[in-house]
C-alpha positions in Angstrom: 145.3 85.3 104.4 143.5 83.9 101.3 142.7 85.2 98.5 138.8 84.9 97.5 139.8 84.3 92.8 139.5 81.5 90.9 142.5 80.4 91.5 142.6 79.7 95.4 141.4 76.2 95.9 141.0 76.7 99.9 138.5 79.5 99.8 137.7 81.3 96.3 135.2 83.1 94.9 135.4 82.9 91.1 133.7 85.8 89.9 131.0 88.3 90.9 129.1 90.7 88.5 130.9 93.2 86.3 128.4 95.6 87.8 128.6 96.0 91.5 125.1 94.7 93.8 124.2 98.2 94.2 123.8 99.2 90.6 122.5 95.6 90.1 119.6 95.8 92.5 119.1 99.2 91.0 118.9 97.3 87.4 116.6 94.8 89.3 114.3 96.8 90.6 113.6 98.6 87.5 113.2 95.3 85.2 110.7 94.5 88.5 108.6 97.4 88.3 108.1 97.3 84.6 107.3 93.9 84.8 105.0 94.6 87.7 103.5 97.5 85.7 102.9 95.7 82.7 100.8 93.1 84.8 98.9 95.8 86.2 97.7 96.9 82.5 97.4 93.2 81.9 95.1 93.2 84.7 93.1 96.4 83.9 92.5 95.0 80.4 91.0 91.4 81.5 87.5 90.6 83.2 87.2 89.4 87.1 87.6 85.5 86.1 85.2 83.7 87.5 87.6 81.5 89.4 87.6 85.1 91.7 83.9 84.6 92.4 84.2 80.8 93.0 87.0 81.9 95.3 85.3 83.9 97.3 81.6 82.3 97.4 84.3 79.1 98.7 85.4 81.2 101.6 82.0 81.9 102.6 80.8 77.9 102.1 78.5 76.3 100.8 75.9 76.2 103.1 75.8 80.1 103.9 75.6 80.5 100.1 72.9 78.0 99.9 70.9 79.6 103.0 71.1 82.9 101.5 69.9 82.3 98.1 66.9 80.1 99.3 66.0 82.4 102.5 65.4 85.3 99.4 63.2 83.1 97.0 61.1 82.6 100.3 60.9 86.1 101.4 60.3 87.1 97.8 57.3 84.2 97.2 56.2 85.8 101.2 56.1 89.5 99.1 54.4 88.3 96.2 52.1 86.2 97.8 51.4 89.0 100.3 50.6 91.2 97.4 48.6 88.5 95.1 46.5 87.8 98.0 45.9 91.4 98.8 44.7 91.7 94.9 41.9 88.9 95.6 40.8 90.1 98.5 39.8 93.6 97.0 38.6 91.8 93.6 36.3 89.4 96.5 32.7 91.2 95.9 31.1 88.7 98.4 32.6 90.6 101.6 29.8 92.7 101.3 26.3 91.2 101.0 23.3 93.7 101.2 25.0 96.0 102.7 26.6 93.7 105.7 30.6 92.8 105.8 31.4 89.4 106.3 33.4 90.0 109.4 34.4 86.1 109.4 35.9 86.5 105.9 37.4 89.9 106.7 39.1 88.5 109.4 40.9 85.5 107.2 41.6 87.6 104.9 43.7 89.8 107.2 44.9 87.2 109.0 46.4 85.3 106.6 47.6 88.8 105.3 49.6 89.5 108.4 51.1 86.3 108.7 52.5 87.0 105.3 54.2 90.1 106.0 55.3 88.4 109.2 56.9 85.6 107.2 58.7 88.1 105.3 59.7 89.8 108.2 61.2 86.9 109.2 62.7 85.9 105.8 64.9 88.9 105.2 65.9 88.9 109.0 67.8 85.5 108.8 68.6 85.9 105.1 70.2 89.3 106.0 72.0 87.8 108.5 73.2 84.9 106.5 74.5 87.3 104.3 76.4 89.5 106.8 77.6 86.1 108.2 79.4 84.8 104.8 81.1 87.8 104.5 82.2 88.1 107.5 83.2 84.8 107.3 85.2 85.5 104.1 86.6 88.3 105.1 88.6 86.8 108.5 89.5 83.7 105.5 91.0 86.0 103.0 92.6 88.0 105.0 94.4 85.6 106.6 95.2 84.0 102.7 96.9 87.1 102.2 98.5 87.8 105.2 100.0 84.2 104.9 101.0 84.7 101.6 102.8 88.6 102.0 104.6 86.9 104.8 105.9 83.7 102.8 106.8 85.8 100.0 110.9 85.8 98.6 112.1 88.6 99.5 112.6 89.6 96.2 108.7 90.1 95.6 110.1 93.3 98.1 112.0 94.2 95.4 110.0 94.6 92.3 106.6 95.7 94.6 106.4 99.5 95.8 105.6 99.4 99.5 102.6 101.3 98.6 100.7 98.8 96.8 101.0 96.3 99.4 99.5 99.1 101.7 97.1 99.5 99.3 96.2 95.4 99.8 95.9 95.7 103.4 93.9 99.5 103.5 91.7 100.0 100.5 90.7 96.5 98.9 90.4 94.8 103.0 88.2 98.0 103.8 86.4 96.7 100.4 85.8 93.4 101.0 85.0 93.9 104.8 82.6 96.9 104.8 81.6 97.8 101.1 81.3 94.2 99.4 78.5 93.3 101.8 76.3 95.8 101.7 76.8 95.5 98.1 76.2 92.0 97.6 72.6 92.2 100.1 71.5 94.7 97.6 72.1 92.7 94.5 70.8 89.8 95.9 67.7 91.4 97.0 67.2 93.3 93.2 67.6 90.5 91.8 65.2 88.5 93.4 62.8 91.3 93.2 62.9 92.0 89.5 62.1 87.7 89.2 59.2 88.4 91.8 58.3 91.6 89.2 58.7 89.6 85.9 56.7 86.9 87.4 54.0 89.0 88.9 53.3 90.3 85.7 53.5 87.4 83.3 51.1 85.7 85.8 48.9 88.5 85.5 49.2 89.0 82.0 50.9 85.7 80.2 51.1 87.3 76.7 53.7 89.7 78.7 56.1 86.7 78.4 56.8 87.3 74.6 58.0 90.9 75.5 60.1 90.0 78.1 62.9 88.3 75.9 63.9 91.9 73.1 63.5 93.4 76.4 65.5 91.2 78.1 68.2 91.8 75.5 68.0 95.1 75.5 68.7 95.4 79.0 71.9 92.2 78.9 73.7 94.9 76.0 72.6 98.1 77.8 73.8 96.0 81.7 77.1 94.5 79.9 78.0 97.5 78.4 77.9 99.4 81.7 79.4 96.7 83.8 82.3 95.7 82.1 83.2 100.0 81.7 82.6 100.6 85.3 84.9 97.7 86.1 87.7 99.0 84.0 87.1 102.5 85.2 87.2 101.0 89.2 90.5 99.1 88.5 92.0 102.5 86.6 90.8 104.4 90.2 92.5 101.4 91.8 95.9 101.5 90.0 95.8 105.2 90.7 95.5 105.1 94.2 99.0 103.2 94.7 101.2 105.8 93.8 99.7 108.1 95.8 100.4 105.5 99.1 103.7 105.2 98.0 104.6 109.0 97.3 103.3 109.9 100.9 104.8 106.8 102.7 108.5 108.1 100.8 107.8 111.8 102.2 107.3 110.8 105.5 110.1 108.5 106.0 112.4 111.1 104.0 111.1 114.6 105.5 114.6 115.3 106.6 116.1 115.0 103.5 113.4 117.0 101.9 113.9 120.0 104.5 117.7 119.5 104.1 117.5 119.8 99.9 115.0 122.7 100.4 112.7 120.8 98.0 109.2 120.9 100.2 107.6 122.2 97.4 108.3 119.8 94.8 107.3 116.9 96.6 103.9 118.5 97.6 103.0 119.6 93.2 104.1 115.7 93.0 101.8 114.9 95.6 98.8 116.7 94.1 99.1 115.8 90.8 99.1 111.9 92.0 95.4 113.0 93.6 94.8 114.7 90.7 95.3 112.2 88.1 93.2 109.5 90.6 90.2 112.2 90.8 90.4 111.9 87.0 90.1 108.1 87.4 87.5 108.6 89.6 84.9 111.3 87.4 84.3 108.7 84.6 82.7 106.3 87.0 80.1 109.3 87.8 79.6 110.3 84.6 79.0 106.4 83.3 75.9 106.1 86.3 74.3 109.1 84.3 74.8 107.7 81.1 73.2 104.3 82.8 70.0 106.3 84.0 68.4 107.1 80.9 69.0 103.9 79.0 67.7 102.0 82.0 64.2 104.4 82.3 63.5 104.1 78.5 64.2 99.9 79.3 61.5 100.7 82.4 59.5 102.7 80.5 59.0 100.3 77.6 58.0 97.1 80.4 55.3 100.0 81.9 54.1 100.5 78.7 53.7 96.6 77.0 52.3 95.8 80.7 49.6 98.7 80.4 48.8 97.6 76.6 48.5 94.0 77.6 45.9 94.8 80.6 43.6 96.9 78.6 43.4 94.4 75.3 42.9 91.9 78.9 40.1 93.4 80.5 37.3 90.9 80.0 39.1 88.1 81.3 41.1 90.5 84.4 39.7 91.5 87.7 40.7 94.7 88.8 42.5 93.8 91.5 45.0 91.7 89.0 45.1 94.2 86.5 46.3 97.0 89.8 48.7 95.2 90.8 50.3 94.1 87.2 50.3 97.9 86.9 51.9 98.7 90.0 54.5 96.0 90.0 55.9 97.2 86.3 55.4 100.8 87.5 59.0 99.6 90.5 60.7 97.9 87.3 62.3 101.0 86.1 63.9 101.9 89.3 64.7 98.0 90.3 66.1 97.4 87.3 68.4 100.5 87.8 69.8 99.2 91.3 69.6 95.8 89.8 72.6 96.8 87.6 74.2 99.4 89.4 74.2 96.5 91.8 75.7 93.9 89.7 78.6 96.7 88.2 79.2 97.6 92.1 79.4 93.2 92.7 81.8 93.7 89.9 84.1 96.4 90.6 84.2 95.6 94.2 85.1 91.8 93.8 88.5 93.4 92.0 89.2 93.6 96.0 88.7 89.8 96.0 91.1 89.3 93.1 93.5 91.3 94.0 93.8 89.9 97.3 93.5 86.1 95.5 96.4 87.5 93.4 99.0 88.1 96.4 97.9 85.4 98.7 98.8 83.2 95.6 101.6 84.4 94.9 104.8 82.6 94.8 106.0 81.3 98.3 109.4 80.6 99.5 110.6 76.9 100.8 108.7 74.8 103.2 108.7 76.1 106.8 108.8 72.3 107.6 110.0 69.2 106.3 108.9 66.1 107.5 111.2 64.1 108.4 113.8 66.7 109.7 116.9 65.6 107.5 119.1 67.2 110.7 118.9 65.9 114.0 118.4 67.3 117.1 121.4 69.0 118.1 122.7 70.3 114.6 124.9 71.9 114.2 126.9 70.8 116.7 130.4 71.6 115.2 129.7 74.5 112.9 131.4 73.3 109.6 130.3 74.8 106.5 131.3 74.1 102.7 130.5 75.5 99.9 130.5 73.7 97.1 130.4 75.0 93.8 128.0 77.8 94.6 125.7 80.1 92.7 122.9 82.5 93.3 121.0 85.3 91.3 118.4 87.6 92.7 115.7 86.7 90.8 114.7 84.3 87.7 116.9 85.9 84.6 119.0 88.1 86.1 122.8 87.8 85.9 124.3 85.4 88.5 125.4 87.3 91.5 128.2 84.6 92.8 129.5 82.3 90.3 131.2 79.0 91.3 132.3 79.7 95.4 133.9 76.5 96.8 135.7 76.7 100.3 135.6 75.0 104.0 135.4 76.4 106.7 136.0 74.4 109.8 134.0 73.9 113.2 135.0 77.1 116.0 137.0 78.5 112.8 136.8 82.7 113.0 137.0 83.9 109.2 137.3 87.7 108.4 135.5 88.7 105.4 136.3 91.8 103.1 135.9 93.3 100.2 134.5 96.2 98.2 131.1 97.5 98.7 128.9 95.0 96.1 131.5 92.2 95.6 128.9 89.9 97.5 129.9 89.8 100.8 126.0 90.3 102.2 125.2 88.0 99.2 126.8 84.9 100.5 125.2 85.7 104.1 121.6 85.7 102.5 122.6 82.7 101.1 123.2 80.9 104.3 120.0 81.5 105.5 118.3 80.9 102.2 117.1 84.1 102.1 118.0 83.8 98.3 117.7 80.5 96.5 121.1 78.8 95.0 120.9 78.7 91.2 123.6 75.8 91.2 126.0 73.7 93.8 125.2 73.5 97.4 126.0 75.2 101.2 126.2 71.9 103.6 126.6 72.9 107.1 127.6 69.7 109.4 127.2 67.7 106.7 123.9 68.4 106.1 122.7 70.1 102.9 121.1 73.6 103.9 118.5 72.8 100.8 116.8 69.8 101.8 116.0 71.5 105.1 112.6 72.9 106.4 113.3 77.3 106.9 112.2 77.1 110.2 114.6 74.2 110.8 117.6 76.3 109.1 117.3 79.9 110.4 116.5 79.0 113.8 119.7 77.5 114.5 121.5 80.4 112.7 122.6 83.8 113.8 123.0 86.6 112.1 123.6 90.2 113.7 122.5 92.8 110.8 124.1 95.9 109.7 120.7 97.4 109.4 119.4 95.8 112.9 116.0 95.2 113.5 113.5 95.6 116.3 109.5 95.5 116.6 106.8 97.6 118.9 107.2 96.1 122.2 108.7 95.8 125.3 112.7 95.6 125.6 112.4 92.0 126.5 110.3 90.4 124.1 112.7 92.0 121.8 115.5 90.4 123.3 113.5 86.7 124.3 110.4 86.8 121.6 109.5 83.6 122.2 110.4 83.9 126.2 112.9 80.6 126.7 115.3 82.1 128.6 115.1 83.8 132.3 115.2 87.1 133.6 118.5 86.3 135.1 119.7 84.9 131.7 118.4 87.9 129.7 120.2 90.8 132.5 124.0 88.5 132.1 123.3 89.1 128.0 122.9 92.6 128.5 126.1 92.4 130.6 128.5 91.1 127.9 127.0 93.6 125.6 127.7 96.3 127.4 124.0 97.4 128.0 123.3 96.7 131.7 124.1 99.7 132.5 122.3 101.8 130.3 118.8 99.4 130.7 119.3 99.7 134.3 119.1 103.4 134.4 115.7 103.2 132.4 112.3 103.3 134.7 110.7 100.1 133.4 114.0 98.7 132.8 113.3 95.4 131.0 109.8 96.2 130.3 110.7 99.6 128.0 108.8 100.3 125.0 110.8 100.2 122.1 109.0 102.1 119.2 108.5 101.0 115.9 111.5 100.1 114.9 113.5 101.1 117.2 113.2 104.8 116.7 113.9 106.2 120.2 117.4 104.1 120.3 120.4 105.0 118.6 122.1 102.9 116.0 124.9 101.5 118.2 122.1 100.9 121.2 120.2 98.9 118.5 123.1 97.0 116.9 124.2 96.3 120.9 120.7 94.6 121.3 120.9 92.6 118.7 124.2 91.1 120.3 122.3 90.5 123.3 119.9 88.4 121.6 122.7 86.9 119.8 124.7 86.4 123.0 121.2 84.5 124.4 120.7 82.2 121.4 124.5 81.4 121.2 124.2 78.9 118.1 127.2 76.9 116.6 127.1 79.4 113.8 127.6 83.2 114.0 127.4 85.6 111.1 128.4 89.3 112.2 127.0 91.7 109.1 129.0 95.2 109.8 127.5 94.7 113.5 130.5 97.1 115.0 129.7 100.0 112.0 127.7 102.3 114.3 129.6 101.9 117.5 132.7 103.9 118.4 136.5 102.5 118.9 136.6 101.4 122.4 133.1 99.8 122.3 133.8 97.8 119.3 137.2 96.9 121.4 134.9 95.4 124.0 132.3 93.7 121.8 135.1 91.7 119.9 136.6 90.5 123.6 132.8 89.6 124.1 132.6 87.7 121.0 135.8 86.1 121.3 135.0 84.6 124.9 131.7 83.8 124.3 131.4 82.2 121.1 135.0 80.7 121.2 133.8 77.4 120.4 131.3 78.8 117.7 131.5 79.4 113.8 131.9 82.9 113.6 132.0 84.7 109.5 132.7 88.2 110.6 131.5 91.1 107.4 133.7 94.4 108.5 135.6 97.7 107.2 137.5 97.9 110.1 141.1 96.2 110.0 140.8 95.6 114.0 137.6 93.9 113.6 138.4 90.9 112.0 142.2 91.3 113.2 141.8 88.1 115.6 140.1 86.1 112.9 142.1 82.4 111.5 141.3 83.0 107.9 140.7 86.0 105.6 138.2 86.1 103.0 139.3 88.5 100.7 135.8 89.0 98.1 137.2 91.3 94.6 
């Protein structure tokens, strides 16, 4: 037996935290939220950077964006053209001659009349669908950025982000950026273009309009800025809200026993209401600031109506009437373009918070390679199952306490080494720290020779097994659980199930190999789980075994029969065996004893 202290020279572990890894993470995960939450008000107190925009007009590409933006000047010259050509025909007094209509110039008139409305029939058709086209486009891009990212992430980003606000990633600001931000961004475009085709109808019309247009123009930038930047803040506020609210409900559901058991129903559902109440407050602002927009933007419409009027009258002499109509009736839509033209551009806005919020978590920080090129292992590794430790630390996370200080042993190819030790002395730790799940701060894990670090995660954890205390399985069938990636044979997957005592038990059940397992795993017990996980163990049968409390949930006599199992079938392997139970590890060469 050795003793895991700093003075064991074979196998010792010279000091863990004062504080066990319970009340450590516990530490963690509060320094993680408030750091978490401080970026949050950070973020609420900033404006959508224009790197967001970039990022997203990127995803859609260049060209769409290009095709867009030209087929809407064109539809809007098609409109205004339609509508200046209208003007001359009903100013054109020589249509009517004694009486007579010139049906010849009737008919040019309307002809060339039509095939401007069809033109912009055609216009806003393709740009429309250029439109939906980019977004779509974007959308299937980002998603797939953060998707990518959430799935590269340390685990410790787990740590310090409620569950809830990833949900809240994936539901709310995907629903945004799919269905709301491009119906959203159609409309701006197409206000936007029309209140240019407005300002230019009218300055056309009447040129000394142009000198009005600019402390107009201001106006309306303070008035739009104002609103904008508000309605933003008050959109993120609703945002931020929402989380909680995900998270509460998520915690409910997944703890409804516990809530009947503790009587405390009630509690949780006041909790509940005063999360949606606190978002609904969130959310009234944003209706009140559209009213407040309203009349600013009809006295802004009002006073363009007005200076166009004035300008046609002190005009007449040198306007036909047909101009001076349609000046009139283009300023008379400028109140109400204007309107959507910034509720539009706050909705862009608030809405592209979606974008940047997604940005922010498919950029967030990654773990290691999946591949390194050129493998620094070859082919077969490990084919002994040596590992050393050499020196070895690890923390959690940047500036937290070390949780393993200094851990230098050997542990030799085939060697069985029982592992020990009270709950948080880092017995789990070192096994996360074999498969890189956690970084090392200092020293080095070398298994075959090979330095674990230099070594693509793919390359690493595939040729490692671990059977979990906690074990995992996914929605599927009973084989694909066992075989994921479907190498091994029917016939290979039935003797697995054999040695892990769980032929029996699949054979009895009516698909048999093809039975849904729920999400995780829900309608199998602990032990049947944990046994499963042996199986797949029992199929991958690497050099190195790490056993995680993987006998906690089964009784006596099955744990008896899963150790024989282990012993005859991985007797050439590496086996690190994490256990309460003295006959566990009772066959094992070495102790490590972790204090």
């Amino acid at each position: 037996m050795i003793m895991c202290n700093s003075e064991t020279s074979e196998l010792r572990h010279v000091e863990t935290n004062p504080a066990n890894e319970e009340q450590q993470e516990e530490q963690q995960e509060s320094r993680g939220e408030t750091q978490m939450n401080n970026g949050e008000l950070e973020e609420f107190h900033n404006e959508v950077k224009l790197d967001v925009y970039k990022h997203y007009l990127g995803a859609i590409g260049p060209f769409l964006v290009s095709a867009t933006v030209l087929l809407n000047i064109v539809y809007q010259g098609f409109a205004v053209g339609s509508n200046l050509w209208l003007s001359v025909w009903s100013s054109d007094v020589s249509l009517v001659v004694n009486g007579t209509q010139d049906t010849s110039k009737r008919d040019m008139y309307l002809e060339v009349y039509g095939l401007l409305g069809l033109g912009q029939i055609v216009a806003v058709l393709v740009a429309t669908t250029a439109t939906y086209m980019g977004a779509l486009k974007a959308a299937f891009i980002l998603h797939g950025v953060i998707l990518s990212g959430i799935l590269r992430v340390p685990v410790s980003f787990f740590d310090v982000t409620p569950l809830g606000r990833v949900v809240n990633r994936f539901a709310k600001d995907i629903d945004t950026m799919d269905n709301t931000l491009p119906m959203t961004l159609r409309g701006w475009t197409t206000c936007f273009f029309s209140v240019i085709g407005t300002l230019f109808v009218i300055s056309y019309t009447t040129p000394t309009f142009v000198f009005v247009i600019i402390p107009v123009g201001f106006i309306y930038y303070f008035i739009q800025r104002f609103y904008v930047a508000t309605s933003r803040q008050l959109k993120r506020l609703e945002s931020v809200s929402r989380s909680p609210i995900y998270s509460h409900f998520g915690e409910s559901v997944q703890g409804t026993s516990v809530l009947r058991a503790y009587n405390v129903q009630e509690r949780f559902i006041r909790e509940s209401e005063e999360k949606v109440d606190f978002n609904q407050v969130c959310t009234y602002p944003g209706i009140i600031a559209n009213r407040w927009l309203a009349i600013r933007l009809e006295m802004v419409g009002n006073l363009i109506i007005f200076f166009a009027a004035i300008f046609a009258v002190v005009g007449r002499d040198t306007m036909t009437a047909g101009l001076v109509g349609l000046s009139v009736s283009y300023s008379l839509q400028i109140t109400q373009t204007l309107n959507w033209l910034v509720r539009m551009t706050a909705e862009v806005e608030t809405n592209i918070v979606a974008v940047e919020r997604i940005k922010e978590y498919g950029e967030a920080p990654q773990e290691a390679p999946w591949e390194i090129t050129p493998n620094v292992a070859p082919s077969d590794w490990p084919s002994n199952g040596t590992v050393e430790f050499k020196n070895y630390e690890v923390r959690y996370r940047e500036g937290l306490e070390l949780v393993l200080r200094g851990i230098s042993f050997n542990i030799d190819g085939g060697e069985k080494i029982g592992i020990v030790g009270r709950t948080g002395a880092g017995k789990s730790s070192m096994t996360l720290s074999l498969f890189r799940i956690i970084e090392a701060a200092a020293g080095s894990i070398q298994i075959d020779g090979v330095d674990i670090s230099k070594m693509g995660l793919h390359a690493l954890r595939s040729r490692l097994t671990i059977i979990p205390q906690d074990p995992v399985l996914f929605s599927g069938t009973l084989r694909m659980n066992l075989d994921p990636f479907e190498k091994y044979s029917d016939e290979q997957t039935w003797e697995a199930l054999d040695l892990a005592h769980l032929k029996t038990f699949v054979s009895g059940l009516p698909t048999k190999l093809q039975h849904q397992v729920t999400e995780g795993g829900e309608n199998l017990s602990l032990g049947q789980r944990q046994l499963i996980c042996l199986a797949r163990a029992l199929l991958r049968k690497t050099k190195v075994l790490v056993l995680d409390e993987a006998t906690a949930a089964v009784d006596l006599e099955t744990d008896d029969l899963i150790q024989k199992t282990i012993r005859s079938e991985f007797a050439s392997c590496t086996v690190l065996t994490i256990a309460h139970r003295i006959n566990t590890i009772m066959d094992s060469d070495r102790f490590g004893i972790f204090f």
